[in-house]
C-alpha positions in Angstrom: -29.4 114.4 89.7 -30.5 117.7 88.0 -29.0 116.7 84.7 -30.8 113.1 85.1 -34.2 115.3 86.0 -33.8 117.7 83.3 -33.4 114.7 80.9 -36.4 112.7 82.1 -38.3 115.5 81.9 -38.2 116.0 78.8 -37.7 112.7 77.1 -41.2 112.5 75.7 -40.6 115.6 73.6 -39.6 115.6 70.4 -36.8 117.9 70.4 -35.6 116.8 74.1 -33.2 119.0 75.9 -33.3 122.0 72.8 -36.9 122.2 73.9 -35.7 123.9 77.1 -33.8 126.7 75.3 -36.7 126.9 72.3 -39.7 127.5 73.7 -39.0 130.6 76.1 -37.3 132.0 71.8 -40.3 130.8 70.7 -42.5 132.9 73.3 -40.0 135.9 73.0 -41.1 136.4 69.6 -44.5 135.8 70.6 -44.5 139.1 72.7 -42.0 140.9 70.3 -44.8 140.5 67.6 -47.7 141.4 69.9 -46.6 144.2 72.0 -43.1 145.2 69.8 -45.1 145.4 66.5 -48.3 145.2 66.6 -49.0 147.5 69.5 -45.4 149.7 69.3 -45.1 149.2 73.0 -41.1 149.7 72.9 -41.5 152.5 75.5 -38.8 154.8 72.8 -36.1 151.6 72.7 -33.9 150.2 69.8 -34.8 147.0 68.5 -31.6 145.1 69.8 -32.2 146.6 73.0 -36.2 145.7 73.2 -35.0 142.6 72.5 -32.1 141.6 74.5 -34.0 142.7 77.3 -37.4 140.6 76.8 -35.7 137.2 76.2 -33.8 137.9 79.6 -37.2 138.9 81.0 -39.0 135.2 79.9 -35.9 133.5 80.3 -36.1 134.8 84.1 -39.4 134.4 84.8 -39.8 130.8 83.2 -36.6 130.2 86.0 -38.4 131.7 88.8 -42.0 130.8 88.3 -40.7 126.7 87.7 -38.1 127.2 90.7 -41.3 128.1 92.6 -43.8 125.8 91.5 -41.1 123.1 91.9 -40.3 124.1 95.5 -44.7 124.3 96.6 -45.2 120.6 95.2 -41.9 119.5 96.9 -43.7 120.1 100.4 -46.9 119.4 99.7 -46.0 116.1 98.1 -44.0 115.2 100.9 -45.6 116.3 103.8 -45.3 113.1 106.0 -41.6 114.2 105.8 -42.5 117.8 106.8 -44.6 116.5 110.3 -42.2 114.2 110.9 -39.7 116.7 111.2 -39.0 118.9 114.3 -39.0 122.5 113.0 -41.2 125.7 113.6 -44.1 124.8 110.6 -44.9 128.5 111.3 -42.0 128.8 109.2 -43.2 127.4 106.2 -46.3 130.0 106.3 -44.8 133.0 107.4 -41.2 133.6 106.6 -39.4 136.3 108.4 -37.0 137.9 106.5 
């Protein structure tokens, strides 16, 4: 069902499923330009290290900010399933960890 999702999702675009890989690259080299370059931000790394470890860093964040956004519109869009259910809703607000 993920696979089917992922597809759907993206069928409108152009370049389809290579889209999903692309455009965190694409905004990599965004930030290598801006704060690598321009502004010599590096903090005393390498290149290949600067790199390696900003295309992780957007790769992860586009993950976690979508896996979040996805999971806040799965409960507000079906909250007649959420009041219908017997659970602490206290839950949903304050999580206890």
């Amino acid at each position: 069902m993920a696979t089917s999702h992922a597809r759907a999702r993206n069928f409108n675009n152009y370049l389809g499923q290579l889209w999903n890989i692309l455009n965190p690259l694409l905004w990599s080299a965004v930030y290598f330009l801006a704060f690598g370059v321009l502004l010599g931000a590096r903090g005393g790394m390498d290149t290949q290290t600067y790199v390696a470890f900003l295309v992780t860093g957007v790769f992860m964040f586009r993950f976690i900010s979508s896996a979040i956004t996805v999971g806040a519109k799965s409960i507000s869009g079906n909250i007649s399933l959420v009041r219908s259910l017997h659970f602490p809703r206290a839950a949903l607000l304050y999580p206890q960890f």
